[in-house]
N, C-alpha and C positions, 0 to 999 in steps of 0.2 A: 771739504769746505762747508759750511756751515753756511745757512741760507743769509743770518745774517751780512756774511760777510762774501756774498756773490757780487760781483760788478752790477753795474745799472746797464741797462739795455734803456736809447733812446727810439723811439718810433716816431716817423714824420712822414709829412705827406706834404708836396709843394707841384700846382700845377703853375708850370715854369713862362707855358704859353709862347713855346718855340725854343727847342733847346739850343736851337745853331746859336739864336740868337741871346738866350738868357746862361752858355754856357760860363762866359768867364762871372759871373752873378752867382753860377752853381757853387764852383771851384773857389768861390772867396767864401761863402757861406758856408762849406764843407768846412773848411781850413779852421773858422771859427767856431764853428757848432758839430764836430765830428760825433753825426748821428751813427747807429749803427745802420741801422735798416730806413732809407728813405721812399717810399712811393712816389715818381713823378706821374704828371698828368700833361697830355697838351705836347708831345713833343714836337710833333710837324715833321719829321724826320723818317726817312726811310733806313733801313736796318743797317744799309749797305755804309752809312757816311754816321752811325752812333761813334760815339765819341770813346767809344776802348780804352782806348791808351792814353787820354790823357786823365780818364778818371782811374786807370788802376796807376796813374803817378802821384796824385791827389790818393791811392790806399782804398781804393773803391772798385769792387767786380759789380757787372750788372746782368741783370735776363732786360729781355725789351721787347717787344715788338710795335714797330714802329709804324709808320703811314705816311705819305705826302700830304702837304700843305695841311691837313687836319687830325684830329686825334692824335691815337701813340702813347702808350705807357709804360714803364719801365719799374723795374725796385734796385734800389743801389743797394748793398750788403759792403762792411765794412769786414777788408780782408783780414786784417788785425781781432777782432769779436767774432766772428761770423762763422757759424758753418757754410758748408756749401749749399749753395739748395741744391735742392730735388725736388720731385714730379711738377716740374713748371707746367704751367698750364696758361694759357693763353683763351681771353673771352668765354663767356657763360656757357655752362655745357649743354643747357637747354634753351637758348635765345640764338639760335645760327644770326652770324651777321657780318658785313664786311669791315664794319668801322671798327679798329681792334681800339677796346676799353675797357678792358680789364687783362692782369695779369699779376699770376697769384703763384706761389712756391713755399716750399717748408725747410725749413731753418733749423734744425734739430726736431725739436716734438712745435713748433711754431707755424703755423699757417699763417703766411704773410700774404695779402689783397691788395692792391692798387687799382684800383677803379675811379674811371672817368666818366660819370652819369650823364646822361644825353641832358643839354640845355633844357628845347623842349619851345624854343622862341616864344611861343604867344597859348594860352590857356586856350583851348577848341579848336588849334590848328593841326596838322598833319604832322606835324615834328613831335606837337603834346601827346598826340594818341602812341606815338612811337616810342616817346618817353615813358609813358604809363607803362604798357606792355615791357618794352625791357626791363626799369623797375617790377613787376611783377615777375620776371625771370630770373632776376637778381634773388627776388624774396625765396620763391623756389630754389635755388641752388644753395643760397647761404644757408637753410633749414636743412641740407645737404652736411653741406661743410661742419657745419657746428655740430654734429653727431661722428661724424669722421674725427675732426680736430678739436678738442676739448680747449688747446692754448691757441687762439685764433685773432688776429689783429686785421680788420677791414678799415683800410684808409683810403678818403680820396678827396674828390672833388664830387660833391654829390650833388649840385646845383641846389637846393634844398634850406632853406634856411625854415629848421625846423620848430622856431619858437616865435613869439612877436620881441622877443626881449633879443633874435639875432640880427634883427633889421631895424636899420636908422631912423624911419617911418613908418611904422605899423599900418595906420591907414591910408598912406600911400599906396602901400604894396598888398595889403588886401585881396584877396583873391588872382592876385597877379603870378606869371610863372617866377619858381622858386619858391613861390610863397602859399600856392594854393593848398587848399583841403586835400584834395586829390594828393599833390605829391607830398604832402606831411603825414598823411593816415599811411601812406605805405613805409614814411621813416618811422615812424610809431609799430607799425606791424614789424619793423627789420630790430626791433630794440626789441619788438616782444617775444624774440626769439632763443634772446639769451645776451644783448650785446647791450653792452652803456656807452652814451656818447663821453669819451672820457673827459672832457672840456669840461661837461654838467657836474664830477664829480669833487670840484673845489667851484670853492666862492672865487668869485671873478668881477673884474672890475666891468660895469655897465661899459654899452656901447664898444666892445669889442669884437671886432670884425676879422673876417679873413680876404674878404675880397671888396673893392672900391672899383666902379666904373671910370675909364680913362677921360672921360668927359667931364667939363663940367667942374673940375676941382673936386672931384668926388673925394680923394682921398685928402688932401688938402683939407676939407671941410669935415669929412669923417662920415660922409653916407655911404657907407657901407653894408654888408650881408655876412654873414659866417656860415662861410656855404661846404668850408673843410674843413673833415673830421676826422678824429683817431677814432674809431668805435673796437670796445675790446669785449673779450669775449669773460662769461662769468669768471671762469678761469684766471685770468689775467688780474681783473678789476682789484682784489685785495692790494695785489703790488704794485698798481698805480701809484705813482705817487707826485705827480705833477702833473698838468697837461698845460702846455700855453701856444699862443700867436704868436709869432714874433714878427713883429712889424719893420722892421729896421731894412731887408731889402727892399722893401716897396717907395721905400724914399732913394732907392737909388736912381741914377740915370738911365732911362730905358728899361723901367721896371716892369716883369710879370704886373698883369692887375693882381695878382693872388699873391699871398704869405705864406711862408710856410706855418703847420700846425705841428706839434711836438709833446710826444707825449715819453713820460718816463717809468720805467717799470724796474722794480728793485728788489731783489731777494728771491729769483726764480732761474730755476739752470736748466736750459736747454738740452734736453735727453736726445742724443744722436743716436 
């Protein structure tokens, strides 16, 4: 088969923000967007009561490891496209920590990432300086990864709104967490590594967001942040050939604050 004429491979990343709760939300969104490889974030869920079986009825195997009440992340793999993984890995191999936030597996010659980046509450608190340090253990290990795995896809929820152009108020958010220097200079270091945010690599229409605070009319009114991304590795970027938001679950009832982000890659065949 001829590159031209390889399937598309979709990549996505949707922090669901409780999956007991955002599950039949997942399972219609599947039905209508049959990604290959999805990373969730936020599942709230311990391992014991994931959802198995009803996602491999919905055509979906998963790795996960989960948590109560907070964190939790998972990658759904489409059994129909999908190798199997293998060497799943579960959280940063040099950040020990008990809140599991990341989890990452390879899909033929594909390194797949799912990562939940610590919030980080307020700029000089105790949660920030925690945020800083596991981001810098991220930057370590992904300077790892991307020497190991040349075809490499890190999606999440990065808290991070790495531009003034991904936030509804520039100088509202100004030095504020998500928005600081501090956690932008280390998305800037994680790009200088070899990765493009793949959202930046098409023209895009202003004011597009991934996440809206539940407050407030936030998404009703549109202040929003674009805080999740597909980032792909040089590898991949040629065969980007899409990346978008899609907004459309966030106007359901009882919506994640977050959207999924979706990116497409065409003309490249996964070496098993």
């Amino acid at each position: 088969m001829s590159e031209s004429n390889l399937p598309e491979i979709k990549l996505a990343t949707w922090n669901v923000n409780s999956l007991k709760v955002r599950l039949p939300h997942l399972l219609q969104w599947l039905e209508a967007n049959p990604v290959d490889l999805l990373g969730l974030q936020e599942l709230k869920m311990t391992d014991d009561v994931f959802p198995v079986a009803e996602l491999e009825t919905a055509g979906y195997g998963a790795v996960f490891a989960g948590q109560k009440t907070y964190n939790g992340v998972a990658i759904l793999y489409k059994l129909a496209s999908m190798p199997k993984p293998v060497d799943v890995e579960v959280n940063l191999p040099c950040f020990p920590d008990e809140q599991k936030r990341v989890i990452a597996a390879t899909f033929g010659d594909l390194r797949f990432i799912s990562a939940y980046v610590v919030n980080g509450s307020e700029v000089g608190s105790d949660k920030f300086e925690y945020k800083k340090a596991w981001l810098d253990g991220l930057l370590k290990d992904c300077e790892g990864w991307l020497a190991k795995y040349p075809k490499l896809a890190l999606v999440g929820d990065f808290n991070i709104a790495p531009e003034d152009s991904d936030v509804h108020d520039p100088a509202a958010w100004a030095g504020q967490v998500l928005c600081s220097e501090e956690e932008r200079s280390r998305f800037r270091r994680l790009l200088g590594f070899g990765l493009k945010d793949s959202f930046r690599l098409f023209e895009q229409a202003p004011k597009t967001y991934s996440w809206w605070d539940y407050r407030m009319l936030g998404f009703q009114k549109n202040k929003g942040l674009r805080i999740d991304h597909v980032l792909l590795s040089d590898a991949l970027v040629p065969a980007c050939t899409a990346s978008v938001v899609d907004r459309a679950p966030r106007k359901w009832e009882k919506p994640s604050d977050h959207a999924p982000a979706i990116a497409t890659i065409s003309g490249v065949k996964l070496i098993n």
